[in-house]
VEXDREN-2710 file (C-alpha; in Angstrom, 1 decimal):
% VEXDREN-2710
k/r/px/py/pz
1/UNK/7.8/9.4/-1.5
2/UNK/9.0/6.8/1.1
3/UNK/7.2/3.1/1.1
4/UNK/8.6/0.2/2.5
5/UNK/8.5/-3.5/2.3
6/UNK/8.8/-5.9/5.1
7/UNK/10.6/-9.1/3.9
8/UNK/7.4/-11.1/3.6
9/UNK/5.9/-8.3/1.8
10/UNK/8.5/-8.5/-0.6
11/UNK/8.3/-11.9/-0.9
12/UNK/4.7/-12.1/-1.1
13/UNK/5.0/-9.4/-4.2
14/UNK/7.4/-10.9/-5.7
15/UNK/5.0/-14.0/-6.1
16/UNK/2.7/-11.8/-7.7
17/UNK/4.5/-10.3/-10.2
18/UNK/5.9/-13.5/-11.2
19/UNK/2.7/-14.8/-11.9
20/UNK/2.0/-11.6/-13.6
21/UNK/5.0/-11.1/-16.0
22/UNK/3.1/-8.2/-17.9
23/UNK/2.5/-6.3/-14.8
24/UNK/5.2/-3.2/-14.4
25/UNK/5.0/-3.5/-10.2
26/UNK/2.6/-2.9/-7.0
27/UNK/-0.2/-0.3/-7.3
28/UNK/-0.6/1.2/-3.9
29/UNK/-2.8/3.4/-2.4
30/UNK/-6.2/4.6/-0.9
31/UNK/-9.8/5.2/-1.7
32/UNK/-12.9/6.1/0.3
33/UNK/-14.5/3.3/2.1
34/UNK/-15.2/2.1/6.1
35/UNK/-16.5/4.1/8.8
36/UNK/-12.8/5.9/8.8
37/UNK/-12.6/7.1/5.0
38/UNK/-9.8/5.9/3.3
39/UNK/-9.2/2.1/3.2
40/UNK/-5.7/0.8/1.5
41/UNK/-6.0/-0.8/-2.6
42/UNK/-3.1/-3.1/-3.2
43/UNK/-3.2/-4.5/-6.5
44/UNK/-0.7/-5.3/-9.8
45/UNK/0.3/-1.7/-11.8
46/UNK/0.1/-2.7/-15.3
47/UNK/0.7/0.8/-16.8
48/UNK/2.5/4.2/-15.2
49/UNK/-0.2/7.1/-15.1
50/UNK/0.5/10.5/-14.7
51/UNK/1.1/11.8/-11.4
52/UNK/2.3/8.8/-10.6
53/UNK/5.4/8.3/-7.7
54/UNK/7.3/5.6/-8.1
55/UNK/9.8/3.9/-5.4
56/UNK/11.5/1.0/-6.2
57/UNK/12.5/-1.7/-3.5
58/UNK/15.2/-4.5/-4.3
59/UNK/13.7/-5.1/-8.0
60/UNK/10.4/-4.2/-7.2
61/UNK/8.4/-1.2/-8.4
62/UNK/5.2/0.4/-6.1
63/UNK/3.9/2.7/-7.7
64/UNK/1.6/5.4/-6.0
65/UNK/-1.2/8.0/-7.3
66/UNK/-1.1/11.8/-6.7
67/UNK/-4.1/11.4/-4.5
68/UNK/-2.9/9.1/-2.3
69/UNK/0.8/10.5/-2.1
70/UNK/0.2/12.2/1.3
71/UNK/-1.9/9.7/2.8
72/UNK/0.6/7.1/2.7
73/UNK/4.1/8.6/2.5
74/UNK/6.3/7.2/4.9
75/UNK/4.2/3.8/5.1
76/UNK/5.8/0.2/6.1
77/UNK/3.9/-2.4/4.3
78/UNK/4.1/-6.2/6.0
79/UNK/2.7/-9.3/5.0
80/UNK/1.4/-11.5/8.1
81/UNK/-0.3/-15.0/8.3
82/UNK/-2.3/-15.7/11.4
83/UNK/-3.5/-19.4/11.3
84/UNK/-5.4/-19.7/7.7
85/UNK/-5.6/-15.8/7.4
86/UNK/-3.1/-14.2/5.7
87/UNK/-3.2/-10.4/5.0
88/UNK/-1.3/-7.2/4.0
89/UNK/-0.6/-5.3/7.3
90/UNK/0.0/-1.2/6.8
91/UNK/2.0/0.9/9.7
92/UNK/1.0/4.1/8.5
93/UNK/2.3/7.5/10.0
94/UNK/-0.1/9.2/9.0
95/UNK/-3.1/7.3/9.9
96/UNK/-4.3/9.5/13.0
97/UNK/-7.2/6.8/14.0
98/UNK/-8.6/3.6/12.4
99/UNK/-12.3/1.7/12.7
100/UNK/-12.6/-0.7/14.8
101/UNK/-12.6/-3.5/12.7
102/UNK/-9.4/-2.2/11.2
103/UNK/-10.5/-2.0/7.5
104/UNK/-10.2/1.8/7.2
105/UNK/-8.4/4.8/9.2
106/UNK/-8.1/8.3/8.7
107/UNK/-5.8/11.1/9.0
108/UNK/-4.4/14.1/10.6
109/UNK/-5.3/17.0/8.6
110/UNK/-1.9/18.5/9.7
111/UNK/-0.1/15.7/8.2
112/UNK/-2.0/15.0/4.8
END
C-alpha cells in the first residue's frame, strides 16, 4: 500500500493532528457518493481497525480500510489553496474517469 503526501499535505496534516493529540493519524479512503461512485473521506484515525493498511510518512500515520485498499493504492494526496478555497487534491492511478464537477471518479475494473 503506497500513499503519498505532497509537502502542503503534510503540512496541512500535521496541523490536524496537532490540534488532535488523541488522534493516532489520517483516515483515508472512499465511499459511494457522486454521479461517479466513489468520492475520497479524509478525516482523523482515532483507533486502528482490522484490515486496516497502514503507511507512515515522515511522522505521520494514514491509515487505509480493506475496502478502499485497491481504490486508492498508489495515490498522491496534495493540499492546494486557490484564492479563499482551499482543498485536498487526489492524483489517483486508478481513478479511470471522474464527474464533472470533480467530487467523485470511478475506476478501471482491471485495476481495482
Amino acid at each position: 500500500m503506497a500513499i503519498a503526501l505532497a509537502p502542503a499535505a503534510l503540512e496541512r496534516a500535521r496541523r490536524f493532528l496537532a490540534a488532535s493529540p488523541d488522534a493516532l493519524g489520517l483516515r483515508f479512503g472512499v465511499a459511494r457518493t457522486g454521479c461517479s461512485g466513489w468520492g475520497y473521506v479524509v478525516d482523523l484515525a482515532h483507533e486502528e481497525k482490522p484490515g486496516d493498511a497502514v503507511t507512515e510518512q515522515d511522522g505521520v500515520r494514514i491509515y487505509v480500510d480493506a475496502q478502499s485498499q485497491p481504490m486508492v493504492d498508489g495515490t498522491e494526496i496534495d493540499f492546494e489553496q486557490k484564492g479563499l478555497n482551499q482543498e485536498f487534491v487526489f492524483r489517483n492511478p486508478n481513478a479511470a474517469a471522474e464527474c464533472g464537477c470533480g467530487e467523485s471518479f470511478t475506476t478501471d475494473p482491471g485495476k481495482a
